[in-house]
N, C-alpha and C positions, 0 to 999 in steps of 0.2 A: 504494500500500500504506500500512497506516496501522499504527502501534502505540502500545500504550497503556502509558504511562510513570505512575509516581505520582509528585510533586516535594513537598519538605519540606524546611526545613534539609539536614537528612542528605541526601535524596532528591534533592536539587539537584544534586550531585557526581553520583548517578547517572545525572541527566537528562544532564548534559554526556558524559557514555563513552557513552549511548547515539546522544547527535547525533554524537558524534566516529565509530563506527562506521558509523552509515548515511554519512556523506561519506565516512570509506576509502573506503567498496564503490563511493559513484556515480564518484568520483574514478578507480577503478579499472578498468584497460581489459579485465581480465580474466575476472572473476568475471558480471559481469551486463554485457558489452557493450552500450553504444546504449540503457540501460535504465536508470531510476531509481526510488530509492524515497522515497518521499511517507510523511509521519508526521502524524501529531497527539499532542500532548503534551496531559492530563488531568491536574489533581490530586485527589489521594485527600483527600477530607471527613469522610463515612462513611459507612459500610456501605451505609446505603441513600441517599443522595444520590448512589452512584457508578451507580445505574439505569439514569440518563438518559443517560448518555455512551454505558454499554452496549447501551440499546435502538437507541440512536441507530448503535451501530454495527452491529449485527445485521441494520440495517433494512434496505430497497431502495427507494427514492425514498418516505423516510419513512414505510412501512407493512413490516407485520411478516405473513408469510402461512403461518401453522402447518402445518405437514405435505409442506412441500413438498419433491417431489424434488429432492434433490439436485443431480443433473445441472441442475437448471433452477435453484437457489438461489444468486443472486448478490448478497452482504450488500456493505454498503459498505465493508467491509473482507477482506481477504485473511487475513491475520494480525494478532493481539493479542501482545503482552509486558508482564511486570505482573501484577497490584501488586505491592508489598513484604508479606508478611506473611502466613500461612496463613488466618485467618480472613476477610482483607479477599475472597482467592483463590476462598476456598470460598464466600463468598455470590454470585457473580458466576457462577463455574464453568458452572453448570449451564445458564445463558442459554446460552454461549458455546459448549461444547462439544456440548449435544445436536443442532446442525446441523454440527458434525465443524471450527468452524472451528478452527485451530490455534491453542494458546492456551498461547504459550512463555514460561515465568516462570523468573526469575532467583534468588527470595526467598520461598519459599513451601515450607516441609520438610515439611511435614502427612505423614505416610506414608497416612492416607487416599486422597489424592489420586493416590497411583499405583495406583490402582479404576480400572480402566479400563470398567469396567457404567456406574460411574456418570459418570466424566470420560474420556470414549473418546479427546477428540483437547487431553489437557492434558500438555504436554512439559515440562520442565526443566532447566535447565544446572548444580543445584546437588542434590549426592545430599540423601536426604529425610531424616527424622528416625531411620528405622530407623538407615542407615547410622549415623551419628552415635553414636546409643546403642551400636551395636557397637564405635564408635572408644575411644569413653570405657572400654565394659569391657576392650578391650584393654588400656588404660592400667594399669588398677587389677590386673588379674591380671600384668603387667609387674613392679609394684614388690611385689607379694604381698600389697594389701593387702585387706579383707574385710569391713572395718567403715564404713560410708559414710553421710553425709547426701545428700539429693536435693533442691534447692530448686529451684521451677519460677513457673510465673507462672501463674495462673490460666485464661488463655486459652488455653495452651500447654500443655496436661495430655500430649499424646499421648507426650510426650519419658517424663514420671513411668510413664505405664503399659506403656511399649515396655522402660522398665528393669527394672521389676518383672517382665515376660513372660521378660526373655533372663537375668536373672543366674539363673536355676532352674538347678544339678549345676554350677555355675559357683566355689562356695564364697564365694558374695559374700553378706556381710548387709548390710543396708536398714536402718540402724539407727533413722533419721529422715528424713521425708516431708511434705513440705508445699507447696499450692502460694496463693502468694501475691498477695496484692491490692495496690496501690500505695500506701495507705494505710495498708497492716499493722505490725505492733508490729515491724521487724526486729531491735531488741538482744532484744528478750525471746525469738525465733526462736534466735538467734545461742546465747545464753546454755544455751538448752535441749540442743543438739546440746554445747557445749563442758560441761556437766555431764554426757552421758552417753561421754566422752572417746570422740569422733567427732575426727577427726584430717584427715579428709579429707573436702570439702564439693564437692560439684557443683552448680554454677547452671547450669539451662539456660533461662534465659530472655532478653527483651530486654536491651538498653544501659541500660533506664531502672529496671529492677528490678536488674540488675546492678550498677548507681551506688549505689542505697541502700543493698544489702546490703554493698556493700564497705565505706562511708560507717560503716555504721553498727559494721561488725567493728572500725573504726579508734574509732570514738568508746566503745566500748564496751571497749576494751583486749583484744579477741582476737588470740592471739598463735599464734603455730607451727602454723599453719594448713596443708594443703594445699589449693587452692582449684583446680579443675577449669572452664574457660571454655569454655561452650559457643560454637560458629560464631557466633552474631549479637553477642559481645561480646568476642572471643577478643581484636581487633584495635585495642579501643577507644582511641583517641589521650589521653585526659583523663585518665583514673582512673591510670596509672601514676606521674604526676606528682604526688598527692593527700599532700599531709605526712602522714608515720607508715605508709605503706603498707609498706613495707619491713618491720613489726614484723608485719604481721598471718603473714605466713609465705613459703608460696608459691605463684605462679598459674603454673599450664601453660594455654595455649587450646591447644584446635582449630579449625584454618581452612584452609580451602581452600588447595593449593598457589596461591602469591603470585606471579603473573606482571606483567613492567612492561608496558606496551603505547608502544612507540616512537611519538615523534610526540604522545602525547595533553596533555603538559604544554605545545608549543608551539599547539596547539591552543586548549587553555585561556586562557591567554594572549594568543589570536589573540580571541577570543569576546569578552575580559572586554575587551578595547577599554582605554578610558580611564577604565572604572570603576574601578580600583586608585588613581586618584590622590585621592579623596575626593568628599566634597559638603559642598554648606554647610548651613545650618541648615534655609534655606527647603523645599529637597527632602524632606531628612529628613522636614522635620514633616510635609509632604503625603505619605510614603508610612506614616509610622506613624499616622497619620489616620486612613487608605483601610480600610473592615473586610475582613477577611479573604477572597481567594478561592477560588475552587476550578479555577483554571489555573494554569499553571505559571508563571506573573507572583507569585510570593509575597512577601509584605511584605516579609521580610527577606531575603530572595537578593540582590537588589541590590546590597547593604552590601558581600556576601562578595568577599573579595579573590582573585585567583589563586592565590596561597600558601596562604590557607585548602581551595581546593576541590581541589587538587593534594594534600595533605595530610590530608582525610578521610580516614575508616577508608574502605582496601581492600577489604576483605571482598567486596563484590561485585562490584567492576568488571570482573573478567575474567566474570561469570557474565553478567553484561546484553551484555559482547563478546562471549560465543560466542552469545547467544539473539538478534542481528541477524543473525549469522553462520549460524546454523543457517537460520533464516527463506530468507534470499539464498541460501545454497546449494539449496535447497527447489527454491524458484524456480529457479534455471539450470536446475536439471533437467528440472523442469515446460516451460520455454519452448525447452528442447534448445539452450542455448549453447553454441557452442565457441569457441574464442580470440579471434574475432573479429566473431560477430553471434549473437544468439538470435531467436528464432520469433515475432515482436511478434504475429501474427495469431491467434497462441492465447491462449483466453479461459481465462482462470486463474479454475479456480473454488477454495476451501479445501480443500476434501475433498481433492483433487490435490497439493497443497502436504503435506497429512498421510499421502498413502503415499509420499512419495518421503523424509519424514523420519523415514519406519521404517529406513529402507536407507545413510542417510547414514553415511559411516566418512570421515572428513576430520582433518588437522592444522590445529591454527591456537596461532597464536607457542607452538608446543614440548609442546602439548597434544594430548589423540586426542579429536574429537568423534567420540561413536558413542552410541547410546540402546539399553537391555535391550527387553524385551519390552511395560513399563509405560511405556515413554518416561522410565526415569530415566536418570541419565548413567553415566560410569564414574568411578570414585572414584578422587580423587588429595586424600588430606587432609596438613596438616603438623603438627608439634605444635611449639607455640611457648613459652616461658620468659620472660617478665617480667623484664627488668633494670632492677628498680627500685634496684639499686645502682651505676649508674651516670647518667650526666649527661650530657645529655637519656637518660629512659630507653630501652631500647631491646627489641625482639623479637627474641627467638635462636632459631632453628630447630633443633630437638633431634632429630625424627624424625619420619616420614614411615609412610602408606598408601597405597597401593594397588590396584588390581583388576583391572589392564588392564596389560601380557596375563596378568598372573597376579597371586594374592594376596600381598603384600610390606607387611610389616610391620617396623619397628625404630625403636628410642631410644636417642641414644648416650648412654650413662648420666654418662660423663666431663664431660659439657655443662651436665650440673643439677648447677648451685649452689645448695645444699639450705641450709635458713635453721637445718636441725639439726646443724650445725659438720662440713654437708659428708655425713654419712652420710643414707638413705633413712629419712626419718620413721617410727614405728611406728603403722600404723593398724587395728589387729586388737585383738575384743575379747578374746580369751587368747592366752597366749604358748604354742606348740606344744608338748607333752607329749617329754619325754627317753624314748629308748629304754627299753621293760622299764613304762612306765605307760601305763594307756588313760583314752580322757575319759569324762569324768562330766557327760552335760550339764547344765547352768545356764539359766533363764530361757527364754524364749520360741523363741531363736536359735540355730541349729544353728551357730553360731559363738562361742558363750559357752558355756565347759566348764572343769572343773578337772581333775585329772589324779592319778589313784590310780594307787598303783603295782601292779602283780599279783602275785597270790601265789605262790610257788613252784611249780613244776613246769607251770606256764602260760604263756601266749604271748602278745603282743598281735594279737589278729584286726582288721589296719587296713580289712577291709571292713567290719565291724559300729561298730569303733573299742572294744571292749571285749575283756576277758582272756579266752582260749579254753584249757582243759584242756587238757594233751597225752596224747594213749590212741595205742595201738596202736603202731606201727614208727615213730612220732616221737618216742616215749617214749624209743626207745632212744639218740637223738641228741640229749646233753647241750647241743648248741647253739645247741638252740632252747629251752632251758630257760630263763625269764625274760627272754628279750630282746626287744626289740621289731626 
């Protein structure tokens, strides 16, 4: 069996949880008896240099034979895992999945992608962008607030217009929108949202747009901020450290519940050998020499220390553990394991791998893998808190999501230490009207209103939100005369 990993900096922490995972399983006398599983490790270049690996896996003694049945289609791979990142996902997809091979990704939210027309046998261990945009408006109707920026990243549009679809009867305004290039003006973004006293800002984009914009809130003196992290930066290890961050306000992420996985730091450890103790000059130079490749040999991996790779941002590591884990489980089932031997004379084709991981309902370290009907998974998110007033900073878990076996939701409010002396920032653009006056709207936004008072012997009608006459047998009941 072979799966396909992308390796980078970051990527390199992931390739190690997913070697560590394929040795639990062969290690293990339980899950896949008398059976192992074979990888190959790829790195992502781009978009279209990643072809070759794919055709190459698709293939059958290096030829490719369109249309073929199934039953008779055996690709050089069983299963795929990978890339990092929606669009890498989506240009590949379609190779992969129109012959049904399972194509389990760890790092890919695209809500697209749970199309099952178009990606029939694409699975996932990490809920998609939908989920996510539900998590975040969760948030914001929690503290009551209604007046929002949205910053995204250009590539990643699907998060901006999955928010724009759900906050509709919601009472959430959009007060500013934008999505951004890596080269864009971010104080003059910044500046724009903090002159229409936007209070609370959502980023949902990468680490690497997330840095600037943070970067540049601090350079720019934005203060009392609330700052909203989406999943792919929720967890980021640098930016809390960043002098002056503590002034810009406050960051809540969202991120996957945070599981340890036992055993993987001695692992790490076990891997990195006598790399931790240094090199001298001469290596160095011949590996910053070497141009860049496109396997998992990357220029700079070498350098990274155990402490360093033990200490990347989490965010994914239990997602690449469960997506070997779902794979193996697959398989047992395919090859009829029990405790002690499985069925080595059955030919495992894909397609058979992707109806047994319709049916899969499994625990693994304290978790439920089980997949809906799109092959997405079941939602367990956290909401985390930025202690950047502490040393080394740290991530407080404040509340928690759910979906499995039922919808659960909550934030313990006593948790956030609000950078506004403790109470819940105000992020609305009017202050809600006193009993006895209706709104007046204002501007564009059915969240910008002033608030007249009504005139005698009328009522406030909160369905229209304007002053209703009193006639007939309500006339005679003084109590409802001017009041709201």
């Amino acid at each position: 069996m072979f799966l396909r990993h992308i390796t980078s900096k970051y990527g390199y922490e992931m390739m190690q949880v997913m070697r560590f995972a394929v040795e639990e399983i062969n290690n293990s006398t339980i899950l896949l008896p008398n059976v192992s599983l074979g990888y190959e490790i790829f790195d992502h270049c781009s978009n279209t240099r990643n072809f070759h690996s794919v055709l190459s896996f698709i293939s059958k003694n290096d030829s490719i034979k369109p249309k073929e049945k199934l039953n008779n289609y055996q690709p050089k791979v069983i299963a795929l895992t990978g890339p990092y990142g929606s669009s890498r996902t989506i240009s590949v997809a379609p190779l992969i999945t129109m012959d049904l091979i399972p194509m389990v990704n760890y790092g890919a939210s695209s809500y697209v992608l749970s199309d099952k027309l178009q990606y029939p046998s694409y699975v996932r261990t990490i809920p998609s962008n939908k989920d996510l945009i539900k998590m975040i408006i969760h948030i914001i109707r929690w503290f009551g607030w209604n007046w929002v920026a949205f910053l995204s990243s250009q590539q990643d549009m699907d998060g901006l217009n999955l928010f724009n679809k759900y906050i509709g009867n919601t009472g959430i305004c959009l007060a500013y929108q934008e999505g951004l290039s890596l080269n864009a003006n971010y104080s003059q973004t910044l500046k724009k949202i903090d002159k229409l006293n936007i209070n609370v800002i959502i980023i949902f984009a990468w680490p690497q747009y997330a840095d600037k914009i943070i970067k540049a809130a601090i350079a720019s003196n934005i203060q009392d901020k609330v700052w909203i992290a989406s999943q792919h930066w929720a967890m980021n290890k640098q930016l809390p450290s960043e002098p002056g961050i503590g002034k810009i306000g406050t960051i809540i992420g969202i991120t996957d519940n945070l599981l340890s996985l036992p055993g993987f730091n001695e692992f790490v450890y076990k891997a990195k050998g006598t790399t931790d103790v240094g090199y001298n000059d001469r290596v160095e130079s011949e590996v910053q020499g070497k141009s860049k490749t496109c396997n998992h040999d990357c220029d700079y991996c070498a350098f990274l220390t155990a402490e360093e790779i033990i200490n990347e941002n989490p965010t994914y590591s239990f997602s690449i553990y469960a997506a070997i884990y779902t794979i193996a489980h697959a398989l047992h089932k395919v090859l009829q394991c029990d405790m002690n031997e499985c069925h080595k004379n059955t030919v495992v084709k894909p397609y058979m791998l992707l109806g047994e991981m319709k049916k899969l309902d499994f625990p693994l370290r304290g978790r439920h893998i089980k997949y809906d009907d799109h092959f997405d998974p079941t939602i367990s998110f956290s909401v985390v808190l930025w202690r950047t007033d502490v040393n080394p900073p740290q991530f407080e878990m404040v509340g928690s999501y759910e979906n499995h076996p039922e919808i659960y939701f909550t934030i313990d409010n006593s948790l956030l230490l609000w950078h506004n002396n403790g109470s819940v920032p105000f992020s609305n653009c009017s202050v809600e009207c006193e009993a006895g006056y209706s709104r007046k709207p204002e501007g564009f936004h059915s969240c910008c209103f002033s608030c007249a008072k009504c005139p005698p012997n009328t009522y406030v009608d909160f369905s229209q939100e304007t002053c209703g006459r009193v006639g007939g047998l309500s006339a005679q009941l003084p109590s409802q005369s001017g009041h709201g």
